[in-house]
N, C-alpha and C positions, 0 to 999 in steps of 0.2 A: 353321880357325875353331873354336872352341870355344864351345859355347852349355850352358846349362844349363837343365834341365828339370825340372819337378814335375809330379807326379801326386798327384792328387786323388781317392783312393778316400772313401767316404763314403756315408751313409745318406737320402736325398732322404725328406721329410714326402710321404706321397701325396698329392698333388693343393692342397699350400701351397706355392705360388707364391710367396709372399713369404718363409717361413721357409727356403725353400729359398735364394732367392736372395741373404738375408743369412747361409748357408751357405757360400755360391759365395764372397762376397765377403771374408767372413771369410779363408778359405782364400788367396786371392788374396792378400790384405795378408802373409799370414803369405810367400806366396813371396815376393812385392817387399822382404817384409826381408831375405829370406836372398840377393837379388841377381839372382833366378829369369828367364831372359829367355822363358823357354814356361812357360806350367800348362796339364795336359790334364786334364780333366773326363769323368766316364763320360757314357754314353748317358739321355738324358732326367732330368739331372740336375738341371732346375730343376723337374719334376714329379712324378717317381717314376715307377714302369713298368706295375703294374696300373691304370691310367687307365681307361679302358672308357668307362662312358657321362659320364664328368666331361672328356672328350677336346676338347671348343667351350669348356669353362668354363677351361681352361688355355691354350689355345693365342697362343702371340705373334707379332707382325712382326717383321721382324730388321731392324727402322728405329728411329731416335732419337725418333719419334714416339710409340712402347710404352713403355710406364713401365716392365714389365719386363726392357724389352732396352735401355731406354737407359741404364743401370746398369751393365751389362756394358762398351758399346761405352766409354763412360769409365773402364773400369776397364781397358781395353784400350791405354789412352794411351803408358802406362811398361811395358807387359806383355803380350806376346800370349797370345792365352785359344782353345783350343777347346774346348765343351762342346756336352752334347746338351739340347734342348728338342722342345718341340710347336709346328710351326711351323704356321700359318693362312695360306693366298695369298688372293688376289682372289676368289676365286669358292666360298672358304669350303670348300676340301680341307683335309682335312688329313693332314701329313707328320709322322714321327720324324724330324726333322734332326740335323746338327752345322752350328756357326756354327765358323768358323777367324776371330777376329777380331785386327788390329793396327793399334797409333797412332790409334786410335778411327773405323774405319773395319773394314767388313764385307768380308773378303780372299776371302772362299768360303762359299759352304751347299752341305752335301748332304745330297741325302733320301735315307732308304735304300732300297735297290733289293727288295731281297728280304725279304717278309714271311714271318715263318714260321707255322703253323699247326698245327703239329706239337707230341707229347710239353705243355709246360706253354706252349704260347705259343697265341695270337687275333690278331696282331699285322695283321692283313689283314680283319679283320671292322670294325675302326676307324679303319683309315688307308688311304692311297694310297698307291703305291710308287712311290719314284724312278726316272730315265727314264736315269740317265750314271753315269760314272765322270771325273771330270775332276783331271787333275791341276792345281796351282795355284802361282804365287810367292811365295814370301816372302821375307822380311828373310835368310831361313837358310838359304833354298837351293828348291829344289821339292819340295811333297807331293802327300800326296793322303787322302783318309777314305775310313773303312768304318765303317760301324755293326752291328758285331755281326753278326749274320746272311750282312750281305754278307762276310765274314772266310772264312766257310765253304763258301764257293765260290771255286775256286781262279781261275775266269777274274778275279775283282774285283779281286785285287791282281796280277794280271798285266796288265789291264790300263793302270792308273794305273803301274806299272813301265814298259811303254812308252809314255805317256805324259810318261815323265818324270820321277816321282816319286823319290825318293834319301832318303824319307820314308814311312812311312807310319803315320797317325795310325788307329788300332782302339780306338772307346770301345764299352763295352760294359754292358749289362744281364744277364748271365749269370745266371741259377739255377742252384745246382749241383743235380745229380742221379747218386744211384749211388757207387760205391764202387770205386778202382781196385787193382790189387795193392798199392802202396805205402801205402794208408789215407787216400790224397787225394782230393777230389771225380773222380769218373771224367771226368766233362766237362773238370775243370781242368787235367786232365792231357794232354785233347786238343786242348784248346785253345792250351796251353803250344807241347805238340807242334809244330801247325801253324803256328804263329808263328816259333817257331825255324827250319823248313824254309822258310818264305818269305823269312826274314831275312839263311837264307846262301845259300838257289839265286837270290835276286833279288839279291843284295849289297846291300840298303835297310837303314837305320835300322827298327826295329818298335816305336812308343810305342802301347802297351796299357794301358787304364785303365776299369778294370771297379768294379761299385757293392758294398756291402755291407748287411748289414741284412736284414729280414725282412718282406714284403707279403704278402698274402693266407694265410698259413700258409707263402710259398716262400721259402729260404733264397739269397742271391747272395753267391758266393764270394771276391769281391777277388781276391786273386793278380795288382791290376798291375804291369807291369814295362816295362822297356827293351832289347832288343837290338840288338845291332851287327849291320855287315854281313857280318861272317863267324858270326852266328847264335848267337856268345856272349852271354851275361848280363849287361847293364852295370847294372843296378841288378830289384831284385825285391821286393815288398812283399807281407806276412801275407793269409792268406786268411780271411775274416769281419773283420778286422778294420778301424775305420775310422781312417783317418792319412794326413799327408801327408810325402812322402820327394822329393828332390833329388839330380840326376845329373848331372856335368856330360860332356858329349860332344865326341869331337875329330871334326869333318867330315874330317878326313884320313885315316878310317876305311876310306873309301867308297875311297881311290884307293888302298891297300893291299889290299882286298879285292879289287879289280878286274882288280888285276894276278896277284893269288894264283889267283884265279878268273874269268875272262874271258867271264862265260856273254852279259851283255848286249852286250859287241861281235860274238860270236858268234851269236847270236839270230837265226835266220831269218824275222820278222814277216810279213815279206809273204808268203810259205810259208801260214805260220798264217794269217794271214788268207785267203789263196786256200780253204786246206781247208777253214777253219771257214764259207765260204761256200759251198761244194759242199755238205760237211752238213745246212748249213740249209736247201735246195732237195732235200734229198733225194735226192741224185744218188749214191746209196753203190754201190761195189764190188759188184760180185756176185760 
């Protein structure tokens, strides 16, 4: 199967919700001409990422009920969309999500698991952490999300790998920081890293789509891209700057890799899982 994808790096207005989202949409029209059957949208892309205490005055339901999420869910008709917002449940939490939506119908949210607090981030002073990793269906095959933070833990995308996943969708709010030997953001280059190592020891698809632009004084680096399952480069986009780029991908990727490299029929899970339950009881080696 052959699908084609967009990425949507771009600069989110802080805390305008509406300029953003005629952003979003914009962008969208722009894939649907060029044929686009996926657009991936970074993390918290209808509100920006230094949010802080404007976090209640942005937040949406990922229902046709929200003016600002019922815009999406129809522009999901001819197009499937994932991007990151500020999601609000019942009891008035709130989560960094991603919406995976298609055919105008909500396929998956996920919150993200891991806030960090660390270096430039608060991310856990004003939100809740998500509770899963699930992988999900779609029209193209099985995914799964990580928002950023979760990327950097390598159980998150190993998990949603056994679960399934032959996908995985990583939006991201990155600030760069630091300087690496080659004169790239030092972080862009770890991040890059990591992605490529998940992309060939998992043999999954890796759709990364990170923001650009400048908040609070902090710079975010872009450098989204696309890799295959043997952890090549299928498409790569500039860093700072903001644009959107088109990839298209052959699913026969995965059964080439698989045969090259046989790690998931291999995989002892239940192993791992034994261990990683002895560990967490505390039952270590002496």
């Amino acid at each position: 199967m052959k699908i084609k994808i967009a990425l949507a790096q771009f600069t989110p207005s802080l805390g305008d919700v509406n300029a953003n989202l005629k952003t979003i949409l914009d962008f969208i029209a722009q894939a649907q001409a060029q044929h686009v059957d996926l657009i991936v949208l970074p993390e918290l892309a209808l509100t920006g990422y230094y949010l802080k205490d404007l976090v209640p005055n942005v937040a949406v339901s990922p229902t046709m009920a929200d003016p600002a999420f019922a815009p999406m869910l129809e522009a999901s008709r001819n197009i499937d969309i994932a991007f990151g917002f500020v999601e609000q449940d019942a009891r008035y939490r709130y989560y960094i999500s991603a919406a995976y939506l298609s055919q105008g119908r909500v396929v998956h949210i996920h919150r993200k698991v891991y806030l960090p607090t660390y270096r430039l981030f608060d991310d856990a002073r004003f939100f809740a952490p998500g509770t899963s990793f699930r992988a999900f269906n779609t029209r193209f095959g099985r995914m799964g999300i990580l928002i950023c933070e979760d990327a950097w833990h390598i159980s998150s995308p190993y998990v949603l790998w056994q679960d399934g996943a032959d996908f995985l969708i990583d939006i991201s709010a990155s600030p760069g920081y630091g300087i690496s030997t080659n004169d790239l953001v030092a972080n862009a280059t770890t991040v890059t890293g990591f992605l490529k190592t998940y992309a060939e020891m998992l043999t999954t698809f890796v759709i990364f789509s990170n923001r650009t632009g400048m908040e609070d004084g902090i710079a975010f680096w872009g450098g989204s891209c696309v890799l295959g399952p043997d952890g090549k480069t299928l498409a790569t986009m500039s860093q700072f700057e903001q644009a959107l780029t088109c990839v298209e991908i052959d699913t026969d990727a995965l059964r080439r890799a698989r045969i090259s490299l046989p790690i998931l029929r291999d995989e002892e899970s239940e192993l791992v899982r034994h261990e990683l339950g002895r560990v967490a009881k505390r039952e270590l080696d002496k």
